[in-house]
N, C-alpha and C positions, 0 to 999 in steps of 0.2 A: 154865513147866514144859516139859521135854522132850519131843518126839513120841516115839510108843511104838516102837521097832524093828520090831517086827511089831503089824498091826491085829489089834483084839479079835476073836477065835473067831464065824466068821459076817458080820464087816462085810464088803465089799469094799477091797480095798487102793488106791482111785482116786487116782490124783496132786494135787497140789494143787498148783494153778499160782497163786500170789501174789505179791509184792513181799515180800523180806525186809529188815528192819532189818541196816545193818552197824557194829562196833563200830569205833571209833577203837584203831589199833595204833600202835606204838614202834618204834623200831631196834632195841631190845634184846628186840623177843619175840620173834621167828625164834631164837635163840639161845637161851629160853627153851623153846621148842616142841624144840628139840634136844634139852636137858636131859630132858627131859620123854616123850619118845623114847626115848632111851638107859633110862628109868627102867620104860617099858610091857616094853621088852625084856627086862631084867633081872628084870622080874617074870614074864614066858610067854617065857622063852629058848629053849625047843624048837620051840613052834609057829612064834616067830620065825626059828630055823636052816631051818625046812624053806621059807620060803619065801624066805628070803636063797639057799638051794641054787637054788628054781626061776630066780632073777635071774639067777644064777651061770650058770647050764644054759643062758639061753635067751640068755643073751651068746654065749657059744659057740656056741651053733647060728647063730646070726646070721650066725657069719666063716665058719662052715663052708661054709652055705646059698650065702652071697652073696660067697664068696671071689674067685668068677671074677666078677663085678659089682659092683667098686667104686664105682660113683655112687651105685648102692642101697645099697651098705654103709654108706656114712659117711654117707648122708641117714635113713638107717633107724637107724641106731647112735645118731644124736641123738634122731629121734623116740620110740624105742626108751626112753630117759630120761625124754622127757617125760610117757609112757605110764607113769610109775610109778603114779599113784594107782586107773589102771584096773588093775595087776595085785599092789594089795594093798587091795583090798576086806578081804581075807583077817584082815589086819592091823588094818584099822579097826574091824572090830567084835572084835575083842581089845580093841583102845583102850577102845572103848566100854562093853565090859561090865566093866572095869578101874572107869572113871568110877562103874558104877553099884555099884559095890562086890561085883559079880559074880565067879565064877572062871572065867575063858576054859577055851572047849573045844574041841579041835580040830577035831572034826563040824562045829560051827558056825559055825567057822572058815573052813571049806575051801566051805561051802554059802553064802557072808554073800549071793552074789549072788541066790537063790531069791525070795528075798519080791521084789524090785525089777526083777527080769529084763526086762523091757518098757522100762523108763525107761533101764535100764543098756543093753542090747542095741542102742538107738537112739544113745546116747550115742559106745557103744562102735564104729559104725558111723559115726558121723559124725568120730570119730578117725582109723580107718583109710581115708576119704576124702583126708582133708588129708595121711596119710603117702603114699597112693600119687601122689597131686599131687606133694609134696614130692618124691618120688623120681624122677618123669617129668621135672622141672622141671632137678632135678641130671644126669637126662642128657642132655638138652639143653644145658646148658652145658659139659659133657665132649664134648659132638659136635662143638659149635661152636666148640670153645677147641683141640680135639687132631687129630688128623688117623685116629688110631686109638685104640681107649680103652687106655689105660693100666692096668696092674696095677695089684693092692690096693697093691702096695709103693710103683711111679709116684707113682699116687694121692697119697702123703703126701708125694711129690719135690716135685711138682709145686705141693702146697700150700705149701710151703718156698719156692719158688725164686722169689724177688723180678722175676725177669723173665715170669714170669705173672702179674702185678700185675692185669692185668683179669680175668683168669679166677678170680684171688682173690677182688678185692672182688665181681663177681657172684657166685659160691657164696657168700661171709658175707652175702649183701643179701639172696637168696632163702632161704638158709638162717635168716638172722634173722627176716624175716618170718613164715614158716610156725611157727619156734620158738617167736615170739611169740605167735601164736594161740592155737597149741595151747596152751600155758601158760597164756593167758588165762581162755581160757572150760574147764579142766580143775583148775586150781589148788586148787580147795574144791569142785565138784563132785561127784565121784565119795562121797567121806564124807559130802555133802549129799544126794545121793539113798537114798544107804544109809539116813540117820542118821531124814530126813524123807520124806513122803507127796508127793513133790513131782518135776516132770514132765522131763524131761531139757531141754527148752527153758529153764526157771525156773530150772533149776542152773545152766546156762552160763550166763545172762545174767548172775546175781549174782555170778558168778567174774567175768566179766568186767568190773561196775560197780565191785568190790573193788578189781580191779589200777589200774583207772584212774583212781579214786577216790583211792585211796593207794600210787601208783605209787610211789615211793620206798622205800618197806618192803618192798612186793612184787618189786621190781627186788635188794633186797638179801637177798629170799627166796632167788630163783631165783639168784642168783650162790653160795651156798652152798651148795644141791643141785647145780648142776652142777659148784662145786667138787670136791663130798664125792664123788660116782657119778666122776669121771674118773681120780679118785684112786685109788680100788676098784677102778677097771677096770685098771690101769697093770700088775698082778701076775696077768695069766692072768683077772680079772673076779672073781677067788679075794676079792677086797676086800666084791663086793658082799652076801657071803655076812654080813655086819656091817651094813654099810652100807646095805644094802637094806631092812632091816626098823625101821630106826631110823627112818629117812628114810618110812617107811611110817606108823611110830606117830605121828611126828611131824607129819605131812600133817594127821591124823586133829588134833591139837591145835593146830593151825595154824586149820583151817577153826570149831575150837570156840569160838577166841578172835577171829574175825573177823567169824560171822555171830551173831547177835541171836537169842535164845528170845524168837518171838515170842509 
């Protein structure tokens, strides 16, 4: 049986830090968890439009903020992706009250973080940890690679041009790593704190024993998100206004179909 979304009137809401069961996945659930995604949408398309606009918006703000600081742009512009399932809480308890035969509400929608705020707040703290590592780490390698930093436009010369082959492969090497993490221990996370009573430590570890666990599914997770989101982003970010909330429902069916009702 399910954990309740919110505890019964009177208990306290305490985390529960345990060992969760995980199921055995396929090649072809990621693709199912899309289907599945596209179909939560289609059923709450508005509350999904407004938070596909906030993706939309906060892409923007991104190149605006950080126009004149390209290392932080394009180290943040990735993290910024990875960071999906922390800025569609919103989404996941759509999902979820979808699952329960419920009608989503936008209130409740926009509030999913209130019951779990302590678990998510740490969670969401130890994210922006790794981004601002991430983004010190990429000026360092623009300090050390350039003579002066290069513009946002540079910036993408410079990724192109075969004769910065070391300053390549060190940003894809520091960049993979950090990507990898975050990805790891956020994957099923975020809809695992929401969904259960369960402590931001207990959530990363199980994202994390998931990906490593059944690295191949997961590895073919994440190449499809990052496919879908760069594709979005290609037209002004105007993509992710679609793409955002699918990719959001879909997180939400992802995490359903890989961790275990204990």
């Amino acid at each position: 049986m399910d954990t309740p979304a919110h505890p019964p009137a009177g208990e306290p809401a305490a985390p529960e830090s345990r060992s969760f069961s995980l199921k055995p996945l396929r090649y072809a659930d990621p693709l199912h968890w899309l289907a599945s995604g596209w179909r939560d949408f289609r059923r709450a398309p508005l509350i999904g439009l407004f938070f596909g606009a906030c993706f939309m918006v906060m892409g923007w703000a991104l190149l605006k903020v950080y126009e004149y600081a390209p290392a932080y742009t394009l180290a943040l512009s990735a993290g910024f992706l990875l960071m999906g399932p922390f800025l569609c809480l919103g989404l996941y308890r759509v999902s979820q009250r979808l699952e329960a035969g419920e009608t989503p509400d936008f209130g409740d929608a926009l509030l999913a973080w209130d019951s779990r705020i302590s678990a998510l707040a740490i969670f969401g703290f130890v994210l922006l940890v790794l981004e601002m590592l991430w983004g010190r780490a990429t000026l360092v390698i623009f300090a050390v690679s350039f003579d002066g930093m290069p513009d946002f436009k540079g910036s993408l010369l410079a990724l192109l041009d075969p004769q910065n082959i070391e300053f390549i492969v060190a940003w894809v090497a520091v960049g993979g790593v950090f990507a990898s993490l975050i990805y790891a221990i956020s994957v099923v996370s975020m809809p695992m704190i929401l969904h259960r009573r369960t402590d931001a430590i207990t959530a990363g570890l199980t994202s994390m024993r998931l990906v490593l666990s059944q690295t191949g599914v997961m590895l073919w997770w994440a190449f499809l998100i990052t496919a879908i989101v760069v594709l979005a982003m290609l037209p002004g970010f105007a993509g992710l206004l679609l793409a955002g909330p699918v990719l959001g429902h879909a997180s939400w069916h992802a995490y359903r179909a890989a961790v275990a009702d204990d």
